[in-house]
N, C-alpha and C positions, 0 to 999 in steps of 0.2 A: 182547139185549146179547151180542155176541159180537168174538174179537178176528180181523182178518182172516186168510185164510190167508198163511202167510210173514210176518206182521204182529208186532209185538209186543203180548201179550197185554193190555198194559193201554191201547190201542188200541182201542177197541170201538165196537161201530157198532149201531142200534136194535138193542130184541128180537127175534131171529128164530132160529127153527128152522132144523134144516139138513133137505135132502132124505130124511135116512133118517125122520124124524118120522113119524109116521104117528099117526092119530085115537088109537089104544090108546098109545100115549107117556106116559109118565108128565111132568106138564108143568115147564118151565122156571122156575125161581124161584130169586128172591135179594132180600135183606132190607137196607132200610137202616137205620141208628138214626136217633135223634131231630135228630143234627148231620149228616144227609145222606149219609155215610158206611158204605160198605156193609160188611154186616156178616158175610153168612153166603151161600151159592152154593150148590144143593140138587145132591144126587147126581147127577141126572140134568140140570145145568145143565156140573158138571165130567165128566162120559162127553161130552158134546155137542164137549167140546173137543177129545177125539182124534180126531174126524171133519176134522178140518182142519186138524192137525197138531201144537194143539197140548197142551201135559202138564199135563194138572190140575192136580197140584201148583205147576207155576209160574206158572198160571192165576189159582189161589186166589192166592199169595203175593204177585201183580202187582196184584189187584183190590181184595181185602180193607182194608179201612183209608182207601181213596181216596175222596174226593166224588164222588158218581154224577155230578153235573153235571160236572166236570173230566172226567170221563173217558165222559165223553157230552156233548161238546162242541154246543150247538146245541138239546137236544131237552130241557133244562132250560124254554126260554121256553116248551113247551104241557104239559110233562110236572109239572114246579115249580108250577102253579096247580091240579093234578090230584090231587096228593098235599097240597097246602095245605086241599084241600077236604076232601079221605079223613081227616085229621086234624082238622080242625074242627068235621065233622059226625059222626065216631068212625062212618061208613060206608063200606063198598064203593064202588070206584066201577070201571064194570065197559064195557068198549066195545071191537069187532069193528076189528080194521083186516088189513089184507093182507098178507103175504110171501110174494110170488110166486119162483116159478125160472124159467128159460127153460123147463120141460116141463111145468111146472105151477102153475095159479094155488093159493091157500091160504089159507083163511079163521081167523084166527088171532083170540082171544078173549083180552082182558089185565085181571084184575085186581089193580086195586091196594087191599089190603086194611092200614086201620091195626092200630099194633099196641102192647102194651103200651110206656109209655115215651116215646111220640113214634115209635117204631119202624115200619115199613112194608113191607110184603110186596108185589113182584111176580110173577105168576105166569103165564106165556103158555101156554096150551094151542091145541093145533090142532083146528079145529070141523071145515074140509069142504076137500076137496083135487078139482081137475078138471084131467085130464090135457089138454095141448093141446099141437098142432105146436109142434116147436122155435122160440121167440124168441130171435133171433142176440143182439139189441141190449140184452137183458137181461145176457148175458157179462162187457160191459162194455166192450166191443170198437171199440165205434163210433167215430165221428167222423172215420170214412175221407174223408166230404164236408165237416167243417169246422163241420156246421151241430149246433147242441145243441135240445133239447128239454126240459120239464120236465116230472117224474112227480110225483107226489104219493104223499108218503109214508107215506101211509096206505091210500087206498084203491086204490092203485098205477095210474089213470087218467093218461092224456098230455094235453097241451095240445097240442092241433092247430085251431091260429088260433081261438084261445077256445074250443072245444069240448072238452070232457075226455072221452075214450075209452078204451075197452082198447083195450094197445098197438097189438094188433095192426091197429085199427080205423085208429089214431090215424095208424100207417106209412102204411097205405093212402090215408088222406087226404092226408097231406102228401108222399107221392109216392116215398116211400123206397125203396131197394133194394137186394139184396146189397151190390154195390157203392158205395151211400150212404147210410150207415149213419149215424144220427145219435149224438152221445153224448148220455146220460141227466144231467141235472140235478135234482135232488131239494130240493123246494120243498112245497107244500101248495094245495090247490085252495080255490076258494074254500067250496064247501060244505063238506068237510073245517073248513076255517077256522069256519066259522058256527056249526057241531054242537060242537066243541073248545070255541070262549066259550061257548057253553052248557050245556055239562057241566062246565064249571069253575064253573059258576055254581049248578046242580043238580046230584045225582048220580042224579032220575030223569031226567036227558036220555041222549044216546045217539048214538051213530054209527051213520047207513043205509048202512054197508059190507057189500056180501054178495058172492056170487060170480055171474056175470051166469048169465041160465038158459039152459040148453045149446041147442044150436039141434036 
């Protein structure tokens, strides 16, 4: 959960690290109470904010108090069954999804731990990071051609005519080029889809997100 750059802070878009992150980071975390309402933003969640511009304190005073769901528009329908279970079960419930950059892919590990009260703790730490050639289209840049695409927000694979690929794979196939760039649309794949109902359902289930193996 972070607010975008230039954005206003209570603007905020998934969990993700920013590139300074690194495995030794001390991780990201913020608490909701028992009415969904977040409550507390750990040190190292307001430091995350001068990395893009903006000031903790307006950070905390913009976020604190708000429905996680309102101001994470969208990510209540998988997130909202996720923490219904972490409090039902008074367990962990713990699964791998991605935040990549254009220089690097990032294997990001999130749990959501209940807490006294109905209360809730998020916490995202970074697992494994793989440098790779510059992704133009990760920028945000695209759509020089008109034509859009969808990634999955989780385990950050493309759809290239039903096939879900890393990016890079995915450009490749569907023909892409400097100069026709596609824009990113953010959606959910089907697998993604399948492992999410079923960790909402167990919290021994799991997401098979990892990082692909080097070549």
């Amino acid at each position: 959960m972070r607010a975008p750059p230039g954005g206003s802070p209570a603007r905020v878009s998934m969990t993700c690290a920013l590139h300074e992150l690194t495995p030794l980071a001390p991780p990201l975390v913020y608490v909701i109470d028992g009415e969904d309402r977040i409550q507390t933003l750990n040190e190292a969640y307001l430091a995350d904010a001068s990395t893009w511009g903006g000031d903790p304190d307006a950070v905390r005073q913009a976020l604190v108090g708000q429905v996680l769901w309102q101001v994470l528009p969208g990510v209540g329908e998988w997130y909202g069954p996720l923490v219904r279970r972490a409090r039902a079960d008074q367990r962990e419930v713990c699964f791998p999804f991605r935040c990549d950059t254009p220089d690097f892919r990032r294997l990001m590990r999130m749990r959501i731990t209940p807490q006294p009260r109905g209360a809730v703790a998020f916490e995202s730490s970074l697992v494994g990071v793989q440098p790779r050639a510059h992704v133009e289209v990760l920028e945000g840049t695209g759509a020089s051609g008109g034509s859009i695409v969808t990634m999955c927000s989780w385990c950050k694979r493309v759809d290239a005519d039903g096939a879900w690929l890393e990016v890079e794979e995915a450009l490749a196939r569907l023909g892409a080029d400097a100069y026709h760039l596609p824009a990113l649309s953010h959606g959910i794949c089907p697998r993604c889809l399948g492992e999410l109902t079923a960790l909402a359902q167990s919290p021994d289930a799991t997401l098979s997100i990892d990082l692909p193996e080097a070549p």
